[in-house]
C-alpha positions in Angstrom: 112.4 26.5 -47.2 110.0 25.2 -49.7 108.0 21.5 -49.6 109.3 20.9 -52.6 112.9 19.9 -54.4 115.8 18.5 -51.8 115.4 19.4 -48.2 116.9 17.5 -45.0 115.4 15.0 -43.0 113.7 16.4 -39.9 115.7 13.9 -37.9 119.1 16.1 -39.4 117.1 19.4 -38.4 116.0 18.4 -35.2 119.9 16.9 -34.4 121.5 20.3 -35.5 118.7 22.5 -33.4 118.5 23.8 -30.3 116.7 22.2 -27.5 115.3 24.7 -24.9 115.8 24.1 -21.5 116.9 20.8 -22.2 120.2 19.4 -23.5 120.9 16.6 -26.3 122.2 13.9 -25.2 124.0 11.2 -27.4 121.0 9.4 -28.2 118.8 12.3 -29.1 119.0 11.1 -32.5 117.0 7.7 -31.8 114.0 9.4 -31.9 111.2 7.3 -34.1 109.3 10.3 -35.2 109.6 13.6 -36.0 106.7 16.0 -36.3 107.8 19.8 -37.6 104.6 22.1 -37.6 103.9 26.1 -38.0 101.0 28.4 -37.4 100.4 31.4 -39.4 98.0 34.3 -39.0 97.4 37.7 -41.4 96.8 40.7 -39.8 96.1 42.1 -43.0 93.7 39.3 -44.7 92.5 37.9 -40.8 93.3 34.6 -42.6 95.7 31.5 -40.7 96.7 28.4 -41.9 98.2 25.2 -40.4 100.9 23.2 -41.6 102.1 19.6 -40.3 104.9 17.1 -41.6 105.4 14.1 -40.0 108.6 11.6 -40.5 110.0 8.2 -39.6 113.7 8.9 -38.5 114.6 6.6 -41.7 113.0 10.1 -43.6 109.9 8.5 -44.6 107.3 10.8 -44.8 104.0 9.6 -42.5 101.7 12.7 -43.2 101.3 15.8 -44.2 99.2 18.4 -43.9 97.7 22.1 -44.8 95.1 23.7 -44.0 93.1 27.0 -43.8 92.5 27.7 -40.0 90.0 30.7 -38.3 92.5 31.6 -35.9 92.8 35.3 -33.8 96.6 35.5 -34.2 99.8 33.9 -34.5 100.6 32.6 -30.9 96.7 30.2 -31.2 98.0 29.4 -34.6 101.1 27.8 -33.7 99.8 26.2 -30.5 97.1 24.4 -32.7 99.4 23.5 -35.1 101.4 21.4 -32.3 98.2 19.9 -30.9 96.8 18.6 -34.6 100.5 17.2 -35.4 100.3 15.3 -32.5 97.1 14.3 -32.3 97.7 13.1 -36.2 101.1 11.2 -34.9 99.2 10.2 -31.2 97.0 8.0 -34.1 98.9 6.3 -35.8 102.0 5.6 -33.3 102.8 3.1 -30.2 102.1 4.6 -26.8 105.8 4.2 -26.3 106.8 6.4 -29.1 110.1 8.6 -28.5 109.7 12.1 -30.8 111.1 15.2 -31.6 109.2 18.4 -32.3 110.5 21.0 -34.6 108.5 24.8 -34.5 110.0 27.8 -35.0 108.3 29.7 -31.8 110.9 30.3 -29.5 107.8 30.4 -26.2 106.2 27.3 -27.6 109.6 25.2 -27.9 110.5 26.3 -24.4 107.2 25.7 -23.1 107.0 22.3 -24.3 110.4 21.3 -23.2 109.4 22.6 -19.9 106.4 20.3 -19.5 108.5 17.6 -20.3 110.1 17.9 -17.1 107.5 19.1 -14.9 106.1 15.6 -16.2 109.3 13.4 -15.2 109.3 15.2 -11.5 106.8 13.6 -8.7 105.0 17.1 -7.8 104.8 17.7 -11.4 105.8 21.2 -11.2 107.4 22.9 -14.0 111.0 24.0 -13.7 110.3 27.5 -14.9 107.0 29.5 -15.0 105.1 28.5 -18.2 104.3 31.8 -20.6 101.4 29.9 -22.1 99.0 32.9 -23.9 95.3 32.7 -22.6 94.1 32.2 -25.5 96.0 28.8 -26.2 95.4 27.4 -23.0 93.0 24.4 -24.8 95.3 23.5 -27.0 97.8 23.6 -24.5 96.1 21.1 -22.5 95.7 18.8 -25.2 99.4 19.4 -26.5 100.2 18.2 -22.6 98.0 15.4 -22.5 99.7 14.3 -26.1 103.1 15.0 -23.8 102.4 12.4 -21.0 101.1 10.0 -23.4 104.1 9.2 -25.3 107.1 7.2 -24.4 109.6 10.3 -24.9 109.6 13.7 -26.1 111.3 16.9 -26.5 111.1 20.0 -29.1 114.0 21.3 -30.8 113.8 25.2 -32.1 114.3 25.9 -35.6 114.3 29.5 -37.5 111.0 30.2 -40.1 113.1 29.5 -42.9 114.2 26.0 -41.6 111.1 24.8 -41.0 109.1 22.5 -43.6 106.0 23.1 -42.3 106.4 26.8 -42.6 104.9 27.3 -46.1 102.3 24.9 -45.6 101.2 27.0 -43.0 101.6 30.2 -45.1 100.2 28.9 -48.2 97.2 26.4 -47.6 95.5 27.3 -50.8 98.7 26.4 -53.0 99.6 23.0 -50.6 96.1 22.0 -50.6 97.3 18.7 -52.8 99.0 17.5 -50.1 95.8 16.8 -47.4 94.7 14.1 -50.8 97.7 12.7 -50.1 96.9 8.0 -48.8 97.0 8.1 -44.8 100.5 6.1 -43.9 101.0 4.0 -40.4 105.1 3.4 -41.2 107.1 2.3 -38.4 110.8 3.1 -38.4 113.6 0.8 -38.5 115.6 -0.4 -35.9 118.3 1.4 -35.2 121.9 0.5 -36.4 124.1 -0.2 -32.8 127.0 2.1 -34.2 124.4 4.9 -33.7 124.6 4.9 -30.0 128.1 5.9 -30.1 127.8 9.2 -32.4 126.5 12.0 -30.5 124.4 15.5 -32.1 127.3 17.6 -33.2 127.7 20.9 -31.0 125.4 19.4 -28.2 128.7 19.9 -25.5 128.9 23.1 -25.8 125.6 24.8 -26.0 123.6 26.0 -23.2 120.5 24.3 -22.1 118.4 27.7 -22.9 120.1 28.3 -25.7 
């Protein structure tokens, strides 16, 4: 999906997603940010790139980014990717910050959402075995320190062509534009009431791993 022209909010993208490991409730959709990122790596060229978009849940773009990255494959890529979006959103939002997460990497969603419970339980132990690549594990340290340190979050899976931050990934040297774009600290509004009673569509009767 390109950057450019008409695309949905990532609050509609995270809403309509799967959440591994973890079901939507009703209120999934009060989220105050979303953060979508992607890693890319070239086999061929040995180049990677990192691209992050970060929203209000009104749609109001808070950053974005793209950038060139010296990464050794795809899995580092995608894991750094995670850990700069939320480092960029950790920044700039209150420590009690609810978000949704949107990559397209089926291990990293599931891996995330997984941490997110090991968190909420006293012995802190994940539910599942993490499948966390060696060669991520610091950015996988910081992307769970990022985890603890808001008020609420949870990562929603999306396919490659879904995902916004996909061709800022891809493409750094033709997104480049967007990294001059003026830093923005927006808040979201508060919530409407009525919101509370209108649930994800589809969230009943999906599995948790789906």
């Amino acid at each position: 999906m390109a950057v450019h022209g008409r695309r949905p909010p990532l609050r509609d993208l995270f809403d309509e997603s799967p959440t591994p490991h973890i079901a939507h409730p009703p209120h999934t959709h009060h989220r105050d940010f979303y953060v979508a990122t992607d890693g890319s790596f070239s086999h061929d060229s040995g180049d990677g790139g990192l691209g992050v978009i970060i929203e209000t849940r009104d749609g109001e773009r808070v950053a974005r980014l793209s950038l060139p990255d010296d990464v050794p494959d795809n899995n580092v890529a995608e894991y750094r990717a995670l850990h700069l979006g939320l480092d960029i959103l950790s920044a700039r939002a209150p420590d009690d910050t609810r978000v949704g997460v949107l990559v397209d990497h089926d291990d990293l969603a599931a891996n995330v959402n997984n941490a997110v419970l090991a968190y909420r339980r006293s012995d802190s132990r994940p539910p599942r075995r993490f499948t966390v690549p060696a060669a991520t594990k610091h950015h996988w340290r910081g992307i769970r320190a990022r985890i603890a340190g808001f008020g609420e979050l949870r990562a929603a899976r999306v396919r490659s062509e879904q995902n916004p931050a996909h061709p800022l990934a891809n493409s750094p040297d033709q997104y480049a534009h967007v990294n001059r774009e003026p830093d923005r600290c927006l808040l979201p509004d508060a919530p409407d009431s009525s919101e509370a009673q209108i649930p994800p569509p589809s969230r009943s009767n999906r599995h948790a791993s789906d």
